[in-house]
NUKOLSE-731485 format. One record per residue: x, y, z of N, C-alpha, C, O in turn. Coordinates in steps of 0.05 Angstrom, whole numbers, padded with zeros to 5 digits, always signed. Last residue first. Layout:
BEGIN
XYZXYZXYZXYZ/...
END
This chain:
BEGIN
-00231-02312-00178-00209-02325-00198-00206-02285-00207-00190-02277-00224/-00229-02301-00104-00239-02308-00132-00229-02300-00147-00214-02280-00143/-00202-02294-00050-00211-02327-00065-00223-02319-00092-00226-02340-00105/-00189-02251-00040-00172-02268-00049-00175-02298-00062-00162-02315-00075/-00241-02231-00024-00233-02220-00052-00204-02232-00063-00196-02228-00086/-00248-02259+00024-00267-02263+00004-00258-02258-00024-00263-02273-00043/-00200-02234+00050-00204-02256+00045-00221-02264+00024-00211-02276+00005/-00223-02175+00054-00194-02187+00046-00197-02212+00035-00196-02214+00011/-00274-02191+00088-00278-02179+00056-00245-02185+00048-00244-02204+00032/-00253-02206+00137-00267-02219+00114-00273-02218+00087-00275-02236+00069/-00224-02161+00151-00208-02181+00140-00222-02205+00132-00210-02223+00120/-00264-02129+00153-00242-02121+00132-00234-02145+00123-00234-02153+00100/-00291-02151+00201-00309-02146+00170-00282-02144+00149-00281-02159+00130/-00253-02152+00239-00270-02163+00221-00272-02166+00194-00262-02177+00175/-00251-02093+00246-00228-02101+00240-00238-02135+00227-00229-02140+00205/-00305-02077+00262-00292-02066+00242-00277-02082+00228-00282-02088+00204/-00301-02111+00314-00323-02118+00286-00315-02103+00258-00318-02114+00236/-00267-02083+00329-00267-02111+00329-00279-02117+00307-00270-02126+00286/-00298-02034+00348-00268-02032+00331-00260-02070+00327-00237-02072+00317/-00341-02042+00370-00340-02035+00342-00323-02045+00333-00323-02062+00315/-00316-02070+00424-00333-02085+00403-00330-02068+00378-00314-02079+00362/-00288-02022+00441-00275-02029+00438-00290-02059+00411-00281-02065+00389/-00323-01961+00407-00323-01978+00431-00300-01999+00419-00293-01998+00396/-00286-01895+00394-00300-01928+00379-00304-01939+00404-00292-01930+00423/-00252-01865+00381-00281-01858+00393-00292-01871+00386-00310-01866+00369/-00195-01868+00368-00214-01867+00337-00253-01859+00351-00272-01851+00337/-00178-01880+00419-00169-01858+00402-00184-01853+00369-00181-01834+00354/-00209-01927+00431-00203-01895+00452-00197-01873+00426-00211-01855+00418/-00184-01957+00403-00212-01955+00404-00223-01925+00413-00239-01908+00405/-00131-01962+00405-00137-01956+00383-00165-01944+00388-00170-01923+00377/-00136-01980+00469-00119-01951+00461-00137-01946+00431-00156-01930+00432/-00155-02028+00454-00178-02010+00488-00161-01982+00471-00176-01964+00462/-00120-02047+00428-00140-02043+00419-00160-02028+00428-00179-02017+00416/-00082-02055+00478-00075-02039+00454-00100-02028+00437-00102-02004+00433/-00095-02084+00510-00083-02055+00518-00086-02040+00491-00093-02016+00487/-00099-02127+00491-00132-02118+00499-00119-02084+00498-00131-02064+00489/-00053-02150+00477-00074-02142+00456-00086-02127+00463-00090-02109+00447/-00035-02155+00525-00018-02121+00512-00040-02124+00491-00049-02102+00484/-00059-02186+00552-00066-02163+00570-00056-02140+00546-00063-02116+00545/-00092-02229+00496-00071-02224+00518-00076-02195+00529-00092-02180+00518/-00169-02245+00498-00145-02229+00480-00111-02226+00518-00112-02223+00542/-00217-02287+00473-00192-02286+00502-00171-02267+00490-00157-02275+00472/-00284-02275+00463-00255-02270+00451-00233-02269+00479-00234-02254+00499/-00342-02306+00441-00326-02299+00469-00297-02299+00454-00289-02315+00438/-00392-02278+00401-00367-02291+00399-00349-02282+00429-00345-02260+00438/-00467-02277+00388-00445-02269+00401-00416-02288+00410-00418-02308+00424/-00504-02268+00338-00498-02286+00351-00471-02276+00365-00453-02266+00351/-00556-02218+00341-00536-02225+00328-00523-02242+00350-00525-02237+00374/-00607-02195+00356-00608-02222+00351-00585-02231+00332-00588-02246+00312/-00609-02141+00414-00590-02151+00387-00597-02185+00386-00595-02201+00405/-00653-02131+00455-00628-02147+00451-00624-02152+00422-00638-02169+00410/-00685-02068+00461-00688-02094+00448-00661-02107+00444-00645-02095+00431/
END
């Protein structure tokens, strides 16, 4: 069944993609998890900088 989550096209430079394809590899992540991971964090970062 296709995922009904909305999907984001990402242009990454050749050393980003290199790098993150490595991090992903090395934690046994797809390279999407490790994105979405990295995400989520820096949403929640954010969220918890906006309130008083």
């Amino acid at each position: 069944m296709p995922s009904k989550k909305p999907r984001v096209v990402v242009y990454l430079d050749p050393e980003m993609n290199d790098f993150l394809r490595q991090w992903a590899e090395d934690e046994r992540r797809t390279l999407n998890n490790l994105i979405t991971i990295l995400l989520e964090k820096a949403v929640e970062e954010k969220k918890d900088k906006k309130l008083p």
